[in-house]
N, C-alpha and C positions, 0 to 999 in steps of 0.2 A: 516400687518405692526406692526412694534416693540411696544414697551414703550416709551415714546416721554418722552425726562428731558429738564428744559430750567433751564438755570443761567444766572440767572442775576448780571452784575457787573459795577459800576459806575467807569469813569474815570476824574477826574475833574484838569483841566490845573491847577498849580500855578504859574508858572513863567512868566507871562507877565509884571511883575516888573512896572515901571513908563511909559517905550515905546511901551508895545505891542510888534509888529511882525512889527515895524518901520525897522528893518535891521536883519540881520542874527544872528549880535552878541547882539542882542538889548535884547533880552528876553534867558530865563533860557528853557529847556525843563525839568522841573521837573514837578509830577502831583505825583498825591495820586492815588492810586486803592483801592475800597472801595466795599466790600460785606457785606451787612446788618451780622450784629451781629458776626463779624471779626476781627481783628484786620487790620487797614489800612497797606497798603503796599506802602512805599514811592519810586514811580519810577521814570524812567529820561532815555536817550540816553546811549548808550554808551560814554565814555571819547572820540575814534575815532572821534564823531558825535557830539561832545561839549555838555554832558550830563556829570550829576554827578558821578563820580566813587564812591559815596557812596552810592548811591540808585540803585536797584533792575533796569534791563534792560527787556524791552521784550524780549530779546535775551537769558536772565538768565535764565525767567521765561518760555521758551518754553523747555529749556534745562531740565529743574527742571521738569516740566509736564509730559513728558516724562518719567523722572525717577519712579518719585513717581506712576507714573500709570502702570506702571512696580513693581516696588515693592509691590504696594496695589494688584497687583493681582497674584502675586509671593507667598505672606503669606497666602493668601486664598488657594490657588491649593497646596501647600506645606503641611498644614494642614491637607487638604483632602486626599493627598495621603501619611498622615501617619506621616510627616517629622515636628518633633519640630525644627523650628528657632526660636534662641535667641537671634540673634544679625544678622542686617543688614545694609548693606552703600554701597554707591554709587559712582564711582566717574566718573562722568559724561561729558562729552565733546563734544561742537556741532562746526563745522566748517563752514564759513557762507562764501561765497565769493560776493566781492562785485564787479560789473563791472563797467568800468570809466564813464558811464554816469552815476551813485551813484543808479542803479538797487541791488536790493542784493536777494540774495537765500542761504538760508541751503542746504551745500551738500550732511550731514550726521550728525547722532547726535550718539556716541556709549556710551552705557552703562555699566560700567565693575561691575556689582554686586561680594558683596563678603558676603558670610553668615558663621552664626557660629551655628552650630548644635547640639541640646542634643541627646544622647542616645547609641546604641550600635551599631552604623553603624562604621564602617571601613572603612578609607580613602581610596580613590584606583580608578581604572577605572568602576566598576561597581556605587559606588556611581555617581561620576563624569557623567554617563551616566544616570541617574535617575535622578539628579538635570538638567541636560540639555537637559533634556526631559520635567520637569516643570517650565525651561526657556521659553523654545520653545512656551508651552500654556500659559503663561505668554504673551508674547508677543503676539501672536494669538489672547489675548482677549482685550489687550489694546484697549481701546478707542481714545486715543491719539492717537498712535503709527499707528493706523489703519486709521487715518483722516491726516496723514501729505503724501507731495508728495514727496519724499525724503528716502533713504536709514535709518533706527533705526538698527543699529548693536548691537547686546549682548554680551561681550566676560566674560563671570566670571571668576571671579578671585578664584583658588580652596579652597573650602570650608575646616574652619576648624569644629573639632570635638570635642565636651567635652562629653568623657565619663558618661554616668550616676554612681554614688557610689552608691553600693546597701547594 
């Protein structure tokens, strides 16, 4: 058996306003999510679902997970196999269907990483084939990626290059 990790993360309601959960539209779905020695994260519903569109969604935040746990293990294997990134982003998208009896599920979430590279690699199909090979175990080791039941597609977006000046 593995390494066992636990997080722990507080989620504390604020929006029961003066009424409570007296009616539907009675209270706010806003709350704080809060990790010992973090910065708090102000959440709420989607807008759809009468939440704040200023605050952070679970919806965001699964989309976001995903990313970053891609990415964090993107720079690591990148690294390893040689390749200086200097620049990385994401632009992330989950699509969520909801059915009329207000059930919902994530159909997919895709990831379109785009990186920016030092050194004396040349743009071209063999790069391309070498970065989407350290997609590939990127994703293979996600931890996220590998707990959802749901399609995580990766499409990169083609890396650029900044020569190194010698």
């Amino acid at each position: 058996m593995g390494l066992l990790h636990s997080y722990d993360v507080d989620v504390i309601w604020t929006g029961a306003g003066t009424e409570g959960t007296t009616g539907y539209t009675t209270y706010t779905r806003d709350h704080d999510v809060r990790v010992e020695g973090k910065p708090v994260l102000r959440g709420s519903a989607d807008a759809a679902f009468r939440g704040d569109p200023t605050r952070h969604t679970p919806e965001d935040l699964l989309v976001a997970s995903l990313s970053q746990c891609h990415m964090l293990w993107f720079l690591h294997l990148a690294g390893a196999d040689g390749l200086v990134v200097v620049d990385y982003a994401d632009r992330a998208t989950g699509t969520m269907r909801v059915e009329a009896a207000g059930h919902g599920a994530f159909t997919e979430v895709v990831l379109r990483p785009r990186v920016r590279l030092r050194g004396d690699l040349l743009p071209g199909a063999e790069l391309d084939a070498r970065l989407a090979g350290v997609h590939e175990r990127a994703h293979e080791h996600c931890f996220i990626a590998r707990s959802v039941n749901f399609p995580v597609l990766v499409e990169p977006i083609p890396a650029l290059v900044e020569h190194s000046i010698r």
